[in-house]
N, C-alpha and C positions, 0 to 999 in steps of 0.2 A: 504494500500500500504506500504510495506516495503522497497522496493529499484525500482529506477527507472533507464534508460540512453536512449538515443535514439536508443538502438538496442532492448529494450525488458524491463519488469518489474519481479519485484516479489510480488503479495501479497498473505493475505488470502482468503480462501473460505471457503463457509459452504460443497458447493457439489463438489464433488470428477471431476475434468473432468479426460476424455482419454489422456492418453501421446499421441502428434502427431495428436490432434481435431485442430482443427480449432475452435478460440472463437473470438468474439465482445469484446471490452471492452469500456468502454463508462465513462469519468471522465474528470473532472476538475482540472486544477494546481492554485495552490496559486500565480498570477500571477501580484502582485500590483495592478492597479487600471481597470487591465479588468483580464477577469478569464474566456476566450473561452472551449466552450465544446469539448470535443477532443472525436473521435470515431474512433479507430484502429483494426484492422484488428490484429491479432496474435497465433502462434501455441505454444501449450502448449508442454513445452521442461519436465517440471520435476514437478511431486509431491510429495511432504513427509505427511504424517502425524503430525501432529504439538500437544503437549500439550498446553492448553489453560493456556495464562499467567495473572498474573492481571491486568485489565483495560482493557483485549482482549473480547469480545462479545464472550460466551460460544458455540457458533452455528459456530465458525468458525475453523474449526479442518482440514486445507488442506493450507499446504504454495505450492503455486504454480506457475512455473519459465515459462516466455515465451518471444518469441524473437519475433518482430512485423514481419508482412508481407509488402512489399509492402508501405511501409510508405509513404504518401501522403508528397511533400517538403513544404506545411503549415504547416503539422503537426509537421516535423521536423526541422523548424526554432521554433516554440512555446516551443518544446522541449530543442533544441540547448539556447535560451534563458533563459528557465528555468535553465539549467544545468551553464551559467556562471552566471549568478548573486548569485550564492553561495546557491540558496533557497533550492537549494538539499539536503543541508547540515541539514535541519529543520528536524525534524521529521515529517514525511506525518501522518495524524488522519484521 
């Protein structure tokens, strides 16, 4: 994961999706002392080709921009929470 907000993410991928698919994305935030599994709904707005940097897993050549669907309002307070305690701020691994 590269960037995250409650309207959408960006990270890598190894497989190329469709602009305008519809995908699952299924992950966990750093979240102090519980860390809920989040499962979102989201259409894939943009993908670039990406060179692999150091420290990046070689298999991942696809930076890819999407804006959630439908965001469930649990998910969007675990989000909204994440984003003020500043953890945003961290680099996501």
């Amino acid at each position: 994961m590269a960037d995250l907000s409650v309207e959408g993410m960006l990270f890598l991928c190894a497989d190329k999706p469709e602009i305008n698919s519809e995908v699952v994305l299924c992950f966990t935030l750093p979240l102090f002392y519980f860390s809920p599994d989040l499962k979102i709904v989201a259409n894939v707005a943009r993908v670039v080709e990406t060179h692999v940097t150091p420290g990046t897993p070689s298999d991942y050549h696809y930076m890819v921009g999407v804006h959630f669907i439908n965001l469930q309002e649990k998910d969007r307070a675990i989000l909204d929470k994440f984003m003020e305690r500043d953890v945003a701020s961290i680099r996501l691994e």
